[in-house]
C-alpha positions as CSV (number, residue, x, y, z in Angstrom):
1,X,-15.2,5.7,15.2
2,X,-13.8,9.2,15.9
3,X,-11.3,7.9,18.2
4,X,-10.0,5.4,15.6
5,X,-9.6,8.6,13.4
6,X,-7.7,10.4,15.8
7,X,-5.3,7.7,16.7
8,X,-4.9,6.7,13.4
9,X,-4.0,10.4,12.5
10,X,-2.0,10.4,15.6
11,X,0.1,7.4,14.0
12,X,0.6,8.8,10.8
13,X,1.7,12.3,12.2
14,X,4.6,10.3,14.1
15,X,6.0,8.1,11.1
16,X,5.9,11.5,9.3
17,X,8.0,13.4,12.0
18,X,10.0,10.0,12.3
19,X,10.8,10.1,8.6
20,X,11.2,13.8,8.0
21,X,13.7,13.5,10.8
22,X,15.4,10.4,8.7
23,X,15.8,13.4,5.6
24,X,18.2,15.8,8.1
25,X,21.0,13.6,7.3
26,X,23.4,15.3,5.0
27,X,23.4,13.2,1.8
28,X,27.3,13.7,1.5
29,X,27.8,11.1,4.0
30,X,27.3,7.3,3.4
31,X,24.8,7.6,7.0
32,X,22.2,4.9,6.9
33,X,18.9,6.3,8.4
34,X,16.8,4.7,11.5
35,X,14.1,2.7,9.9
36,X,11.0,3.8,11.2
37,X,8.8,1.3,12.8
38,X,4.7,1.2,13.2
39,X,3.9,2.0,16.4
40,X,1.7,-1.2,18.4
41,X,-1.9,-0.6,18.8
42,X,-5.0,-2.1,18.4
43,X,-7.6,-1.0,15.9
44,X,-11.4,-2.2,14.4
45,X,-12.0,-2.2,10.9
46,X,-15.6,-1.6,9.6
47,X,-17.1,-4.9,9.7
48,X,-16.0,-4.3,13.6
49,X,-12.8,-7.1,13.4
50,X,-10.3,-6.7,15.8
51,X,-6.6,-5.7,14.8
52,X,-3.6,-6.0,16.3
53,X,-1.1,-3.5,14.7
54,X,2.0,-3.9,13.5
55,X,1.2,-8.0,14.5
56,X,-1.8,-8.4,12.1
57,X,0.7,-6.9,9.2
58,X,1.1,-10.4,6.5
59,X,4.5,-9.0,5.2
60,X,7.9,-7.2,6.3
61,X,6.7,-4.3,3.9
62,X,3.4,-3.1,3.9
63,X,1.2,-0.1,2.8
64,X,-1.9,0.8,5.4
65,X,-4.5,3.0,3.1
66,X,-7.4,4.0,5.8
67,X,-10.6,4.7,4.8
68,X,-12.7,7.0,7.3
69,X,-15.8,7.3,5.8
70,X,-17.8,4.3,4.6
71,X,-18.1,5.9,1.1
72,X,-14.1,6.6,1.0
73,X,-13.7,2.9,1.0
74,X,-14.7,2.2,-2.6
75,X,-11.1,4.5,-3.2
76,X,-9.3,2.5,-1.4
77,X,-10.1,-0.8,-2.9
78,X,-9.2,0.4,-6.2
């Protein structure tokens, strides 16, 4: 379980970097920034399914909300 945290924190420390870096375009300019794409990996959720990520995603937008505690999930499902 702690190595799904930590690559899960890994992930979301490099779409951060990835999209801060999207923000150092000057706004002056009509510059399109890179889209930032999910990196692949494979996770387990907690009823110890097997997912493979960004493959597993249903739509071409999608919102990930992790729980990493068992009692943080009732916060995400609302």
């Amino acid at each position: 379980m702690k190595l799904l945290a930590y690559i899960v924190m890994l992930v979301l420390s490099v779409i951060s970097l990835t999209l801060a870096d999207a923000q150092d375009f000057p706004s002056t300019q009509n510059v399109a920034a890179p889209e930032a794409t999910f990196p692949r990996l494979s996770a387990s959720n907690l009823e110890g399914k097997t997912l493979r990520l960004p493959e597993d995603f249903a739509g071409d937008r999608n919102l990930l909300l992790i729980a990493f505690q068992r009692e943080q999930q009732q916060n995400v499902d609302t």
